[in-house]
C-alpha positions as CSV (number, residue, x, y, z in Angstrom):
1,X,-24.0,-7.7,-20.3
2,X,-20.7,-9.2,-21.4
3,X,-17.9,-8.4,-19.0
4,X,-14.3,-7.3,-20.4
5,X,-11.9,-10.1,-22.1
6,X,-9.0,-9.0,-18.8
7,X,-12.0,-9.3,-16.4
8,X,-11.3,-12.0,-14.5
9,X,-7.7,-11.7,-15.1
10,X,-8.4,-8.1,-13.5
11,X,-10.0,-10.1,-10.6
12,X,-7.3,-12.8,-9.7
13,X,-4.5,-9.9,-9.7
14,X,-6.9,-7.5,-7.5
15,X,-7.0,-11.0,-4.8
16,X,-3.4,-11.7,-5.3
17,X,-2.2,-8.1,-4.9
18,X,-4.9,-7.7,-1.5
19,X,-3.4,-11.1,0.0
20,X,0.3,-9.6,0.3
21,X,-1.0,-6.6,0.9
22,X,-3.6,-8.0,3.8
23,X,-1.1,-10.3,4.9
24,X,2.4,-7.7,5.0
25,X,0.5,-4.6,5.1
26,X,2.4,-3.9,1.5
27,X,2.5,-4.3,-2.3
28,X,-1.4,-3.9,-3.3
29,X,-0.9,-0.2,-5.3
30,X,2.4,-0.9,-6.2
31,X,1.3,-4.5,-7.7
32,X,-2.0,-3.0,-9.2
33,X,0.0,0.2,-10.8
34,X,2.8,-2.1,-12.8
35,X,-0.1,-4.0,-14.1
36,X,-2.0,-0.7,-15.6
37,X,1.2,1.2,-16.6
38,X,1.8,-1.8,-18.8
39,X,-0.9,-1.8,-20.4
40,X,-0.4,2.0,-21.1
41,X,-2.4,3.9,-18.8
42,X,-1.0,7.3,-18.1
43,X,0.3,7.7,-14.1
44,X,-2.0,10.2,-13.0
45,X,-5.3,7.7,-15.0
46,X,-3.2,4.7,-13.1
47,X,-3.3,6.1,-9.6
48,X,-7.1,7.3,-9.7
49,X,-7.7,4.1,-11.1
50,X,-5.9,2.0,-8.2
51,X,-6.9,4.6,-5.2
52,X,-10.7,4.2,-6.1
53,X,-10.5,-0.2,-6.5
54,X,-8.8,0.0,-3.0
55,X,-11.2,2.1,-1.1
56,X,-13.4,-1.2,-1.1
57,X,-10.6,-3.7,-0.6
58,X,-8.8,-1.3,2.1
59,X,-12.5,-0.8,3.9
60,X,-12.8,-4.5,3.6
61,X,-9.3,-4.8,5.0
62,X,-9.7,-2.5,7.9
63,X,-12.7,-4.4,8.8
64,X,-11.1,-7.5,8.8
65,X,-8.3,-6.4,11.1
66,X,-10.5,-5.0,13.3
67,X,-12.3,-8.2,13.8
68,X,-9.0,-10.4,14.5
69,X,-7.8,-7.6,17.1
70,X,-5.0,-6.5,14.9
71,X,-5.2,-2.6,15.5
72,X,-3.5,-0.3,18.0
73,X,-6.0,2.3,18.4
74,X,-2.8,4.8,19.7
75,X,-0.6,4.0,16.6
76,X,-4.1,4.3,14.3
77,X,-4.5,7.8,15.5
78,X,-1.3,9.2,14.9
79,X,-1.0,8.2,11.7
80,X,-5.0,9.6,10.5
81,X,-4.2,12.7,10.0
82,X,-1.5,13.3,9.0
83,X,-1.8,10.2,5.9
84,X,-5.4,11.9,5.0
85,X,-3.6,15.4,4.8
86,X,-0.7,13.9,2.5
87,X,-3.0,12.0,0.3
88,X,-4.8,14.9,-0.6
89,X,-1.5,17.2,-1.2
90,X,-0.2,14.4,-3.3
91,X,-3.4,13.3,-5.3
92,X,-3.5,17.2,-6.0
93,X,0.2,17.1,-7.2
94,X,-0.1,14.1,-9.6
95,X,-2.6,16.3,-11.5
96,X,0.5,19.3,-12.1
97,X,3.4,17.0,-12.0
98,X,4.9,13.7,-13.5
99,X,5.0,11.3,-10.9
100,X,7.6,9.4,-12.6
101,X,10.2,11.5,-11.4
102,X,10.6,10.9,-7.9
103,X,10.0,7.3,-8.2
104,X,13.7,6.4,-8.6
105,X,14.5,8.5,-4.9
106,X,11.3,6.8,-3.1
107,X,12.5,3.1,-5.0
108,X,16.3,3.9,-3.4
109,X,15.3,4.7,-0.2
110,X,12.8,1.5,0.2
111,X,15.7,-0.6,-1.1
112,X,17.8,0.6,2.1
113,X,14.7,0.0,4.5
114,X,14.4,-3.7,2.7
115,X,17.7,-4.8,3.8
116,X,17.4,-3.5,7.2
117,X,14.1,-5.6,7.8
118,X,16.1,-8.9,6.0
119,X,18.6,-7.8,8.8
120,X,16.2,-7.8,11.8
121,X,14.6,-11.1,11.0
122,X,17.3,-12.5,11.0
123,X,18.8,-11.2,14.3
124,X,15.3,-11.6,16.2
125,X,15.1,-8.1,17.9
126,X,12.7,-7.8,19.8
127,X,8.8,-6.0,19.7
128,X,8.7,-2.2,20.6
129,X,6.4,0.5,20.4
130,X,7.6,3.2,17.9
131,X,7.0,6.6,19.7
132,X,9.3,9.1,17.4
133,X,8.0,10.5,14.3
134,X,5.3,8.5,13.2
135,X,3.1,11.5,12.0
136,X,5.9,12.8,9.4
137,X,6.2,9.3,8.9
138,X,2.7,8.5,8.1
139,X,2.6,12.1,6.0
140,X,5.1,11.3,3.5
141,X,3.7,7.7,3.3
142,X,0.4,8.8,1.8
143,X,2.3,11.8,-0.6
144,X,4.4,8.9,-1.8
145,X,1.2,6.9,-2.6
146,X,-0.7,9.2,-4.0
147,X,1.6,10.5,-6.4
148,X,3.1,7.1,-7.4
149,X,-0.4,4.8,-7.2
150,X,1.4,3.1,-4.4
151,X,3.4,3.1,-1.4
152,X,1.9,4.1,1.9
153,X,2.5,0.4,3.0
154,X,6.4,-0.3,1.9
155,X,7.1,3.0,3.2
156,X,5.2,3.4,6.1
157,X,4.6,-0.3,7.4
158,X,8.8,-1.3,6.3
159,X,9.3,1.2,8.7
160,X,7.5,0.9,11.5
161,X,9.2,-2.2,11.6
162,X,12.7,-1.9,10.5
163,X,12.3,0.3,14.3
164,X,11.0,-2.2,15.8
165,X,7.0,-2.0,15.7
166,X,5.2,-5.4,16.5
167,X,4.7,-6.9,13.2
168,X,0.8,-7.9,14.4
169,X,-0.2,-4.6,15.2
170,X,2.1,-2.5,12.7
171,X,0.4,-4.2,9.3
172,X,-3.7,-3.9,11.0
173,X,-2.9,-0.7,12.4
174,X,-1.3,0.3,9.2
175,X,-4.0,-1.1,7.1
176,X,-6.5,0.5,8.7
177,X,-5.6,3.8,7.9
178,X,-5.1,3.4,4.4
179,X,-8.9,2.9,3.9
180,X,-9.0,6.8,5.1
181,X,-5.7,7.5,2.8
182,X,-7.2,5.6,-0.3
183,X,-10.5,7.6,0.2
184,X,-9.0,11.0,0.2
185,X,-6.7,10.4,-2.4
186,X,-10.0,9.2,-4.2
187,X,-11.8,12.4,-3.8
188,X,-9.2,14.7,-4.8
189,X,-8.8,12.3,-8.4
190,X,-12.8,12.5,-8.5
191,X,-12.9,16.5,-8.5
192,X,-9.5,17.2,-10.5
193,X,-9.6,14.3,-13.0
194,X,-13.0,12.5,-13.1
195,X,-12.8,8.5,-12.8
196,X,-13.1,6.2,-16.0
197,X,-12.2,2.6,-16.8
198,X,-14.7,1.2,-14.4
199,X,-14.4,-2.5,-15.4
200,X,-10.8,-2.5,-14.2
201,X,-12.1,-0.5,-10.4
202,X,-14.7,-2.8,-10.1
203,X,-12.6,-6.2,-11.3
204,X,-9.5,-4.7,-9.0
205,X,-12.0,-4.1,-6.2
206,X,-14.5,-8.1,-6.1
207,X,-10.6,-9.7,-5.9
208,X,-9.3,-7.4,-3.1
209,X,-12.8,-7.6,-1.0
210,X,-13.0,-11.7,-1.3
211,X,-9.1,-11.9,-0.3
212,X,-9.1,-9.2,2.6
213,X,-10.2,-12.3,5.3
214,X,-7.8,-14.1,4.8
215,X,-5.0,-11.6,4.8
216,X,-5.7,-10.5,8.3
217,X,-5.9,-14.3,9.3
218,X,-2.4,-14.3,8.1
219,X,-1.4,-11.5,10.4
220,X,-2.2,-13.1,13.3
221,X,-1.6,-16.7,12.6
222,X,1.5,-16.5,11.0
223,X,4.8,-16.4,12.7
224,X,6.3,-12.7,12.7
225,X,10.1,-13.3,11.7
226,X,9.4,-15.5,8.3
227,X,6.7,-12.7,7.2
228,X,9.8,-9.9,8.2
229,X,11.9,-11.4,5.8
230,X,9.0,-11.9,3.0
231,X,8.3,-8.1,3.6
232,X,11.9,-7.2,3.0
233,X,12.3,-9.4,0.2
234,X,9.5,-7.4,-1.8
235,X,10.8,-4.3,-1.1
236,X,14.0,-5.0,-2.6
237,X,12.6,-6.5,-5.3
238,X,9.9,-3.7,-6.1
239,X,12.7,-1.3,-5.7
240,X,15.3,-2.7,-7.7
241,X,12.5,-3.0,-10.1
242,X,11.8,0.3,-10.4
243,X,15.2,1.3,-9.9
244,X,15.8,-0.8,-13.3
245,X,13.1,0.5,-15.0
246,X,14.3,4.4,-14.5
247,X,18.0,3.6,-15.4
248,X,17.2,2.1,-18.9
């Protein structure tokens, strides 16, 4: 069978969006969703599309963290719920709504949280556990990605540690759950809008799976202040981006 002319091209964005993502616990959706909205795929087609490709590179991700001890089994658990619960609300949305709307307000809002991280690698503050609002937190996250085709990292791992969350177990723990976010987000697309463009999922899914390894390698390998200021240099970047894109 004779794959797709964009199938490989499919496959190295899917590993390169999986790597950051892996690596910063960010940018895989958001990444994946410019690339298919540019080549004119409706949001709510774009999202379904993204959600089902990560629920294989986010299981292979969650895997992989678990394997390099990169999860905190407290901060896992009280963000399960209440992501699965605000995947489904927002999947559910994105079939009524546009989703273009509210991009501008989440892009704003991640371009504050951007700076603050630039600002704490810089000033080295030190590790903490982040008690206060994490299930709200991790709520909104998933709404956000569901209804945009990306965003439960930049909102929900940028965060975590813009309070001061351990960058090692933020981005595994973070990970983690997104497996369970993608999935339900998945579901809800599969009953309400039926799944289609299956050489993109699967192309989107064989990069993500072969470059999961090594993001979680990253994690724990790499020095924590340098990756800080990587994170919050996307996010202003995605932001502004978007923030451009809605102005004009």
């Amino acid at each position: 069978m004779d794959l797709p002319p964009d199938f490989l091209l499919h496959v190295l964005i899917g590993f390169a969006a999986q790597l950051v993502d892996g690596a910063l616990g960010m940018a895989y959706g958001v990444t994946a969703s410019a690339m298919l909205l540019g080549a004119g795929l409706p949001p709510a087609a774009t999202s379904a599309t993204v959600h089902a490709a990560e629920c294989f590179t986010t299981g292979a991700s969650a895997i992989s963290h678990r394997a390099f001890g990169n999860i905190d089994r407290r901060l896992f658990l009280r963000l399960l719920l209440p992501g699965v619960l605000g995947a489904a609300i927002g999947a559910y949305l994105l079939t009524r709504v546009n989703g273009d709307a509210i991009k501008p307000w989440i892009a704003a809002y991640l371009l504050l949280i951007g700076l603050v991280l630039i600002r704490r690698a810089l000033l080295r503050v030190e590790p903490r556990e982040v008690r206060r609002h994490v299930a709200p937190l991790g709520f909104l996250g998933a709404l956000a990605d569901a209804v945009g085709g990306g965003g439960w990292g930049p909102i929900v791992t940028s965060h975590l540690l813009a309070r001061g969350g351990e960058f090692r177990f933020t981005v595994g723990s973070v990970s983690a759950v997104e497996f369970f976010v993608t999935l339900t987000a998945s579901l809800v697309f599969l009953l309400t809008l039926g799944l289609s463009h299956w050489s993109v999922i699967l192309a989107l899914a064989l990069g993500g799976v072969v470059a999961a390894p090594l993001g979680s390698w990253m994690v724990r390998h790499v020095p924590a202040r340098p990756m800080l200021a990587a994170v919050g240099g996307i996010v202003i970047l995605l932001s502004l981006r978007t923030l451009w894109k809605s102005l004009a």
